[in-house]
C-alpha positions as YAML, in Angstrom:
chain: A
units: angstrom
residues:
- id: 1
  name: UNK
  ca: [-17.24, 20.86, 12.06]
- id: 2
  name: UNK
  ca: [-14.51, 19.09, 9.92]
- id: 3
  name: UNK
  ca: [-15.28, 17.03, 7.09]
- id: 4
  name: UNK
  ca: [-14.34, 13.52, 8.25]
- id: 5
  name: UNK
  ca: [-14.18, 10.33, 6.01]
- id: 6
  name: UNK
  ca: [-13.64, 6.73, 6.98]
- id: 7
  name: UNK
  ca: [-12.48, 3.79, 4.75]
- id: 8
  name: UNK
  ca: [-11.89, -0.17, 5.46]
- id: 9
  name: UNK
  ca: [-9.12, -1.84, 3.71]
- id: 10
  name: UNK
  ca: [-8.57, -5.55, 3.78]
- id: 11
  name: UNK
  ca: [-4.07, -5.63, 4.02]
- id: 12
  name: UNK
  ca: [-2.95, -8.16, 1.17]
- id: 13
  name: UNK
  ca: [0.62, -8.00, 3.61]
- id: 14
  name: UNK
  ca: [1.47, -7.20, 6.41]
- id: 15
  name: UNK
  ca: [2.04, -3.90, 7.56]
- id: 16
  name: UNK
  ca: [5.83, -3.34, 7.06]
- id: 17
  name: UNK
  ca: [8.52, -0.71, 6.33]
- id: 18
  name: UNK
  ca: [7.81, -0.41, 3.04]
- id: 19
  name: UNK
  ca: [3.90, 0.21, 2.90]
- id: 20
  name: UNK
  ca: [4.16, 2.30, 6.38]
- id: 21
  name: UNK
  ca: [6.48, 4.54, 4.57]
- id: 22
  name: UNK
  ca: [4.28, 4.71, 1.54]
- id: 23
  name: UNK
  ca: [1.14, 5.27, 3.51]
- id: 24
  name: UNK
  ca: [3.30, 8.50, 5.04]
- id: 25
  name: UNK
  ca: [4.18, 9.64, 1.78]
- id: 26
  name: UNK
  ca: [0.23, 9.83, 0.66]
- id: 27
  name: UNK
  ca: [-0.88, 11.13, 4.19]
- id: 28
  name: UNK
  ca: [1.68, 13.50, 3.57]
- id: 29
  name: UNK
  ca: [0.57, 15.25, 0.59]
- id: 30
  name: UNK
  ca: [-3.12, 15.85, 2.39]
- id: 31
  name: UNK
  ca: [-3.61, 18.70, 4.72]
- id: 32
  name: UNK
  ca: [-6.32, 15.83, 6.75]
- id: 33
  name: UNK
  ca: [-5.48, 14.50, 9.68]
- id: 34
  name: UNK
  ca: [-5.51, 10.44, 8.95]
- id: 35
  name: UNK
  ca: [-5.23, 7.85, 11.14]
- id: 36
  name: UNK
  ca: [-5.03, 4.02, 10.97]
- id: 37
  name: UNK
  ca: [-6.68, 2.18, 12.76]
- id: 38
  name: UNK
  ca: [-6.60, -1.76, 13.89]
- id: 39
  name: UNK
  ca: [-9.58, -2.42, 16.26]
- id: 40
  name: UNK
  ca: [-9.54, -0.16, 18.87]
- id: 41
  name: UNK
  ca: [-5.92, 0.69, 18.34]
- id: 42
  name: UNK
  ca: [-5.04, 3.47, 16.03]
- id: 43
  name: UNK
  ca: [-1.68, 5.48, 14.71]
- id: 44
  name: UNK
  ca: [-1.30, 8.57, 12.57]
- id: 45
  name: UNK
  ca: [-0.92, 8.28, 9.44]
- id: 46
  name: UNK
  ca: [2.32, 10.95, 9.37]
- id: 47
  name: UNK
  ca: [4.78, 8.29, 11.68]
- id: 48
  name: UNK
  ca: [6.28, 5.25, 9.50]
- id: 49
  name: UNK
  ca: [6.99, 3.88, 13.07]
- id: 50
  name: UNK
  ca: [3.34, 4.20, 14.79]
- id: 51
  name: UNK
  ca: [1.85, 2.33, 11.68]
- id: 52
  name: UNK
  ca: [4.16, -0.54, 11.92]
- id: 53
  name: UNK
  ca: [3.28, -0.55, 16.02]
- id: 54
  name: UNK
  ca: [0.06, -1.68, 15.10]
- id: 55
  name: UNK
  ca: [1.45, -5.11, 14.08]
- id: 56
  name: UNK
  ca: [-1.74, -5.08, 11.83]
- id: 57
  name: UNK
  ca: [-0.97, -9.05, 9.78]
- id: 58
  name: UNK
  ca: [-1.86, -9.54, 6.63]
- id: 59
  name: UNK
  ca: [-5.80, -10.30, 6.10]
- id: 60
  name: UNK
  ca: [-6.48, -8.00, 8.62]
- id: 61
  name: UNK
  ca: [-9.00, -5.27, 8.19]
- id: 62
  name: UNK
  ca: [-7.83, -1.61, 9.08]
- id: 63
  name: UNK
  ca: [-9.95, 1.22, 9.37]
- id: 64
  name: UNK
  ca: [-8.26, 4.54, 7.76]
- id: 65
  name: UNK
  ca: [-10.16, 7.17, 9.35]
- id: 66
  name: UNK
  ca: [-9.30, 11.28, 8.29]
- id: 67
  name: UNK
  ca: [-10.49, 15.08, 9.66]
- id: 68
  name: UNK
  ca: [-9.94, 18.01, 7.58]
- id: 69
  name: UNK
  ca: [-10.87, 19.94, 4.46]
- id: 70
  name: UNK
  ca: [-9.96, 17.40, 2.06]
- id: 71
  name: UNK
  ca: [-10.56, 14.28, 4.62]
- id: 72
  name: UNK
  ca: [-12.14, 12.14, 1.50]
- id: 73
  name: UNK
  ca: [-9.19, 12.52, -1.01]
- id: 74
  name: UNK
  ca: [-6.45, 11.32, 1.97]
- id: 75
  name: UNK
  ca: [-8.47, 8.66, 3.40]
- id: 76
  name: UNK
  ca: [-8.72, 7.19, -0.55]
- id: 77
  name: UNK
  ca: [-5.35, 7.64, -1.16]
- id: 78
  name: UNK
  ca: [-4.12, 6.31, 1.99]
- id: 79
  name: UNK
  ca: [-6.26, 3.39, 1.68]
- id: 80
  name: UNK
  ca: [-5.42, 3.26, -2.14]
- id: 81
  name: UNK
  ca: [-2.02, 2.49, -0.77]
- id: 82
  name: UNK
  ca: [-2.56, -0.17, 2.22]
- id: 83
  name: UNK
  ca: [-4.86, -1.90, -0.20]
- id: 84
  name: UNK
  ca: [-1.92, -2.36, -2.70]
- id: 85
  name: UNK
  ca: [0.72, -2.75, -0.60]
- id: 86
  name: UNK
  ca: [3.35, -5.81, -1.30]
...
């Protein structure tokens, strides 16, 4: 079985352009599968475009949820960037 690690984030904005694209940049650099997820809703954390579908507000809590051998790292730095996003 896959490690797997799981991390809320609280969005000081809204999920936009610019943090979508930054969360892709971070998932990017993991080999983890990470996902984003808003309630029961959820996008991968590869697609600028499926992030923004979310329509997660500002305030809202997201769940950033990653598989794979180094799960932990992407989940923190995906979260890392949602949770200092402008």
């Amino acid at each position: 079985m896959s490690p797997s690690s799981e991390v809320e984030v609280v969005l000081p904005a809204a999920l936009h352009a610019r943090p979508a694209a930054e969360a892709v940049r971070a998932a990017s650099t993991f080999t983890a599968d990470v996902e984003v997820c808003l309630g029961d809703r959820c996008a991968g954390a590869r697609s600028a475009l499926r992030l923004m579908s979310l329509g997660a507000p500002a305030g809202a809590t997201v769940t950033v949820r990653a598989t794979g051998d180094d799960a932990h790292l992407a989940a923190l730095a995906v979260a890392e960037v949602l949770r200092t996003a402008e």
